[in-house]
C-alpha positions as CSV (number, residue, x, y, z in Angstrom):
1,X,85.9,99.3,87.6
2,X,84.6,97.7,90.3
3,X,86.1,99.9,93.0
4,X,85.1,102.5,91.2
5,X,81.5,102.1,92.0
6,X,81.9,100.7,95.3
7,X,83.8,104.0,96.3
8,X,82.0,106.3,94.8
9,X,79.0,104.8,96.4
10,X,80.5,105.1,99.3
11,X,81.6,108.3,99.5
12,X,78.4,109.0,97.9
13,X,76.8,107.8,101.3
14,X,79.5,110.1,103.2
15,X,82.0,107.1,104.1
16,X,85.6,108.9,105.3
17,X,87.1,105.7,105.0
18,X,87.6,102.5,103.5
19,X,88.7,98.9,104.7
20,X,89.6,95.8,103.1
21,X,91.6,92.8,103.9
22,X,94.3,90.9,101.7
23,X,97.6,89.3,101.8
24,X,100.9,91.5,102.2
25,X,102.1,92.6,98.4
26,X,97.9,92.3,97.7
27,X,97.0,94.4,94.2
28,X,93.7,94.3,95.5
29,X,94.7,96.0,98.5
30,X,96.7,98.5,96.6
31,X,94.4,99.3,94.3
32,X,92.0,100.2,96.6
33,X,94.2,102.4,98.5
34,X,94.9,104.2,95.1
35,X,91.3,104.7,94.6
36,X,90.5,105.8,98.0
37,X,93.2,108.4,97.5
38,X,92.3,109.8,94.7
39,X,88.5,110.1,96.3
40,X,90.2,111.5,99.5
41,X,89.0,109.0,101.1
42,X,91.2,107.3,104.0
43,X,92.5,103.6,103.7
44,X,93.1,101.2,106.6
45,X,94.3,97.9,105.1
46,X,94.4,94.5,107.3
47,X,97.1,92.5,105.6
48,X,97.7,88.7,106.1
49,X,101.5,88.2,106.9
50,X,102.9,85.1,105.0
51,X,105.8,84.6,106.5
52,X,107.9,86.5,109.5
53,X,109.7,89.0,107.6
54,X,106.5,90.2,105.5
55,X,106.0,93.2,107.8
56,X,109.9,94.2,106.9
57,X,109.2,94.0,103.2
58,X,108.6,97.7,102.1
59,X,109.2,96.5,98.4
60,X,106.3,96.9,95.6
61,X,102.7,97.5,96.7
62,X,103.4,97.8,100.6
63,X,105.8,100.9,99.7
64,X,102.7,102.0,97.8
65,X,100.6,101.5,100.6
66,X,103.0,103.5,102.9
67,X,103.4,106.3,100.3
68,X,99.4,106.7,99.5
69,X,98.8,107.3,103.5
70,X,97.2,103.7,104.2
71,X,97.2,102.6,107.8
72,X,98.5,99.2,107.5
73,X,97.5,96.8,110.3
74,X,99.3,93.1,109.4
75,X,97.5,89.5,111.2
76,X,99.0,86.5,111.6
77,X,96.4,83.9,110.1
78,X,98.5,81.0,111.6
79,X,96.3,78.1,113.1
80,X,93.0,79.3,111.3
C-alpha cells in the first residue's frame, strides 16, 4: 500500500518516472516497477549485483523487470 501512495503522489506532482535501488531478484524493486506500470509511469531500477553472474540471471523478478519495460542499471557495491 505503500507504493501506492508514494506513486500516486507522484504522479500526482507530474513525475514521468520512478527510481529506486535494491539488490538483483529485489521484490521491492519489482513491485515498484509493477506499480509504476500500471500508473504509466517509467521505472529505472539500480540493482546491487551479488555476485558476478547476477547480471546473467534473467530468472524471477529481473525477467519481470525486463518484461514491465524497467531500465535496469546493476552496481557493484564491492569495497563499500
Amino acid at each position: 500500500r505503500k507504493l501506492e501512495y508514494l506513486l500516486g503522489d507522484a504522479r500526482q506532482k507530474g513525475a514521468d518516472t520512478v527510481i529506486t535501488f535494491g539488490a538483483t531478484q529485489s521484490n521491492h524493486a519489482m513491485e515498484t516497477a509493477v506499480a509504476a506500470n500500471r500508473l504509466g509511469l517509467n521505472t529505472i531500477l539500480y540493482l546491487e549485483t551479488i555476485t558476478p553472474n547476477d547480471q546473467q540471471d534473467d530468472r524471477a523478478n529481473i525477467l519481470l523487470d525486463k518484461i514491465l519495460g524497467a531500465q535496469i542499471h546493476y552496481v557493484s557495491m564491492k569495497g563499500r
